[in-house]
Each structure stands twice: as structure tokens, then as C-alpha cells.
C-alpha positions in Angstrom: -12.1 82.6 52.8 -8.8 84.2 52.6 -5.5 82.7 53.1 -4.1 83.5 56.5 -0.9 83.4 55.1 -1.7 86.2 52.8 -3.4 88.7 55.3 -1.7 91.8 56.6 -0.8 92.3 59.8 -2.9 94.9 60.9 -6.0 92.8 59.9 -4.8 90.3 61.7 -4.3 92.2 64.7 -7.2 93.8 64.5 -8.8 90.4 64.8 -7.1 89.5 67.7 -8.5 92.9 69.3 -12.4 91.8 68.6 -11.2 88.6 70.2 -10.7 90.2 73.1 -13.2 92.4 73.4 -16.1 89.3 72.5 -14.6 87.3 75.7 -14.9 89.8 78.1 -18.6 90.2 76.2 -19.0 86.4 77.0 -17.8 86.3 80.5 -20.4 89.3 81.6 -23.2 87.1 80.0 -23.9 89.3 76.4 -25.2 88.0 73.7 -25.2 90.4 70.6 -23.0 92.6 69.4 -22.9 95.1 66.9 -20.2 96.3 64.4 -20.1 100.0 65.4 -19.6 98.7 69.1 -16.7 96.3 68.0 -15.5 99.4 66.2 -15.3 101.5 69.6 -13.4 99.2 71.2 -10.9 98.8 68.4 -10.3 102.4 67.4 -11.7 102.0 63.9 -14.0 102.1 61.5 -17.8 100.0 62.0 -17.1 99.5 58.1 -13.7 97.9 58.7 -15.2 95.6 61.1 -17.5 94.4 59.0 -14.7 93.8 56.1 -12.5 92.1 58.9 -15.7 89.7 60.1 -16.4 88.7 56.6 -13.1 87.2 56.5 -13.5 84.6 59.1 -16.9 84.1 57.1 -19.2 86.2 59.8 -21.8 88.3 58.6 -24.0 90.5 61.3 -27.1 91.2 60.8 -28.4 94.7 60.8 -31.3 94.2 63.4 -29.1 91.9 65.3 -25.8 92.4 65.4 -23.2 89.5 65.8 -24.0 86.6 67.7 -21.1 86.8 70.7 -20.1 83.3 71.2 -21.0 82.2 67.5 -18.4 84.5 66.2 -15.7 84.1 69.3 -15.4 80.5 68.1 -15.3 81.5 64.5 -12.5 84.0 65.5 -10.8 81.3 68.0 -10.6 79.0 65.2 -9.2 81.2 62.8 -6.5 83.0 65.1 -5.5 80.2 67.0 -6.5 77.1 64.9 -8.1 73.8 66.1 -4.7 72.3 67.8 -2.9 73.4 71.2 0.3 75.6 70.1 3.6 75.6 72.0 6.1 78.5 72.6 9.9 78.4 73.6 11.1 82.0 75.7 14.5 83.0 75.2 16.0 84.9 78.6 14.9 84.2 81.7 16.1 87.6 83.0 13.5 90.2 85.0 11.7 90.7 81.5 11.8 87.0 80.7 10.4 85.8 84.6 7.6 88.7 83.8 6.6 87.0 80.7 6.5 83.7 82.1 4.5 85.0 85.3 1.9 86.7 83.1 1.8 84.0 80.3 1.0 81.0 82.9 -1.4 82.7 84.5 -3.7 82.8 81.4 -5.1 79.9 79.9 -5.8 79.6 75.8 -4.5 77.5 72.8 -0.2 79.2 73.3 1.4 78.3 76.4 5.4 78.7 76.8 6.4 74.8 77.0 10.2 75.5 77.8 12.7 78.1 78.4 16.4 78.9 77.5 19.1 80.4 79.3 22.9 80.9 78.6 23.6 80.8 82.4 24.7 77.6 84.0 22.7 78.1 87.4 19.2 79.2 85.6 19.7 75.9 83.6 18.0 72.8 85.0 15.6 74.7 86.9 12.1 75.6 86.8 11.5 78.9 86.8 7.5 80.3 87.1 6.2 76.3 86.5 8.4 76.2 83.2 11.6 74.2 82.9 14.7 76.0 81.8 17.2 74.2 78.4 20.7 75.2 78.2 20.5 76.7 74.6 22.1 73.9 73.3 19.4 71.5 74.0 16.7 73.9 71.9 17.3 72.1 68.4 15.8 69.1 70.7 13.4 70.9 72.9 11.7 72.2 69.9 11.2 69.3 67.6 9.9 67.1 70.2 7.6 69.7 71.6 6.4 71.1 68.1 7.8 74.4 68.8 7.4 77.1 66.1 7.0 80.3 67.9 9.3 82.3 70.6 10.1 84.9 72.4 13.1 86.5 73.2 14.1 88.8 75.7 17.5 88.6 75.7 20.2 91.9 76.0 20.4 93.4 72.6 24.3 92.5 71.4 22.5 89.2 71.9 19.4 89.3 70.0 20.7 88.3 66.5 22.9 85.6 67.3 19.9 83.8 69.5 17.9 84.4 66.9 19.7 82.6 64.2 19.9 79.8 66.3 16.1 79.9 66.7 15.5 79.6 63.1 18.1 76.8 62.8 16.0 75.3 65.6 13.1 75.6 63.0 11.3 78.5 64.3 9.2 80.7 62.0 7.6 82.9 64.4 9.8 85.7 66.9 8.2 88.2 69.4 11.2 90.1 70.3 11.8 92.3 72.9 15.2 93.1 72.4 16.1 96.7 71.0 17.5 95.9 67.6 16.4 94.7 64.4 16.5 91.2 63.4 18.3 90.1 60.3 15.7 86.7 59.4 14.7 84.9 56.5 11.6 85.7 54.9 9.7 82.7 56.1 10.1 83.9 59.7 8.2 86.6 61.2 9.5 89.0 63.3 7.1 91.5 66.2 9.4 93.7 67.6 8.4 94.8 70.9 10.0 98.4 72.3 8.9 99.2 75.7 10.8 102.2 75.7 9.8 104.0 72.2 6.4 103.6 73.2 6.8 104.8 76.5 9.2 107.9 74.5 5.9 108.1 72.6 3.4 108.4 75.1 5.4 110.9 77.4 5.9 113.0 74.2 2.4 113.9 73.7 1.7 113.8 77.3 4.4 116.5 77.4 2.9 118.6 74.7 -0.8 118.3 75.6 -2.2 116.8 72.7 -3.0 113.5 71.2 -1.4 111.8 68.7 -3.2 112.4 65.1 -5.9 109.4 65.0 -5.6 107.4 61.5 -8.2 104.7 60.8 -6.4 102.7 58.3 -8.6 100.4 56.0 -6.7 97.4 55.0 
């Protein structure tokens, strides 16, 4: 099997996509699936699914398919790993409550353990069933609660500083939200999140009338 570590991003997003797709497959009660169909639902190629599945050792069969809930756990274990994970958010502004609202009402192997705030009357509180640090407690908060991921939605003349203090904090993982680009170590890996260029994007060719040129990349 290939080393996690080693993949590219878009495979492993990719995976997280079939992921999806199979547990809303196991909630309606299907048991088979084939690649072409995972392909539909991802926007690519049946032979890149195939390619992808192979990595978490899942071969289909051609009569068959894949079996749903055979490779959801192969995929849960490879994606998410066999241990419970905890997350640290950074901002509990209007974006940073939304997260926190939509990340507690789903259940899986992240949940956000703790929150950070620079202001005084956010601090001490729980906010959306999550307690909020003073940013000066999150070298603490994240060694005793095994905290390696984050994400930060804070204003962007923010962003970098925060985020340097996340890595000292020994985080190696950042989902931010904030405008800018991130100045991080190698070891650390940075999703940037833009709201607004995608929604530039999409109004573009809504604009124009026509769709966006359709690549399937094979990774």
C-alpha cells in the first residue's frame, strides 16, 4: 500500500469524496457499487476510481461491483485512521460560531475539542458546546488534548501571526479560512479555504453562460 504521507492531494481528496458518497449508499440500505457510478458522483474517470481503490487495497469485481460497507471501512480506516482525532478552531467570530455549529452537529473520528479567542469576554465561555482558551493557553490545550489539526478563521492581518503560534503549539495540519497565504514550514499543511474566489468563480460563468472547461485529471 502506498504511504499516506506520499499521496497527492487530489487522490486524497478524491477519496474523501467516495467516502461520502458510500455513506449515504449505506444509510439508504445499498449494497454494491460499481466504479463508473463512484466515478459520476466524483466528476472523474471509472478508471481513476479504480487506481484510487486499489490504493486502500480494494479491488471490485467486474460482475459485482464494490462491496459498500466492506470498502467504507477500508476507506474509514485509511482517511481517518483507527484512533479518535482532535481539532483546535482559531476565531470564534460569525465564521468561527458557523463552523463550530456545523462541525458538532456531525459525528465521525474529528471533532473540534477547544477553541481560541483573542477577546477577553469570548474567553472562558462555551460557545456551540465547545469551551473557548485565551490563546495563550493553546501550547497547553493542545498537548494535553493531542491536538495536531486546526482551523482558523481569523481576520486576515491576523492569519500569519496565529498561525505561527499554531505550529509552535505543535500543529501540522491548518484549514484556513483567512484570505492570505500562509508562510509554514514544510511539515505543516496548509488548505486554504476562499469563500469569495469561489463564489467570484461561480458568478463568472453563471454570468457568461457557460461552464467551466471540465478536466479529469489522473493522478
Amino acid at each position: 500500500m502506498l504511504d499516506q504521507f506520499r499521496m497527492s492531494e487530489r487522490t486524497v481528496g478524491r477519496l474523501g469524496v467516495y467516502r461520502r458518497h458510500l455513506y449515504h449508499l449505506a444509510t439508504e440500505g445499498v449494497n454494491s457499487v460499481y466504479s463508473h457510478q463512484l466515478a459520476l458522483a466524483a466528476g472523474v474517470t471509472a478508471a481513476q476510481v479504480r487506481r484510487d481503490l486499489m490504493v486502500v487495497g480494494s479491488n471490485g469485481s467486474s460482475t459485482r461491483g464494490y462491496d459498500v460497507r466492506s470498502l467504507l471501512t477500508r476507506l474509514e480506516a485509511f482517511l481517518s485512521g483507527p484512533a479518535h482525532q482532535n481539532v483546535a478552531l482559531v476565531g470564534v467570530g460569525i465564521l468561527g460560531r458557523a463552523i463550530l455549529a456545523y462541525c458538532t452537529s456531525r459525528s465521525g473520528h474529528l471533532a473540534i475539542l477547544a477553541a481560541f479567542d483573542s477577546d477577553p469576554d469570548k474567553v472562558g465561555r462555551v460557545i456551540q458546546g465547545c469551551r473557548c482558551h485565551a490563546m495563550a493557553e493553546m501550547p497547553d490545550v493542545a498537548a494535553q488534548g493531542g491536538i495536531r489539526t486546526a482551523l482558523l478563521a481569523v481576520p486576515a492581518p491576523e492569519a500569519q501571526v496565529v498561525a505561527d503560534q499554531l505550529v509552535s503549539a505543535g500543529i501540522r495540519g491548518i484549514v484556513n479560512f483567512a484570505p492570505v497565504h500562509l508562510r509554514v514550514p514544510p511539515f505543516v499543511h496548509v488548505e486554504n479555504v476562499d469563500i469569495m474566489i469561489s463564489l467570484e468563480k461561480v458568478a463568472f460563468f453563471a454570468r457568461s453562460g457557460i461552464a467551466g472547461e471540465e478536466v479529469l485529471e489522473e493522478v
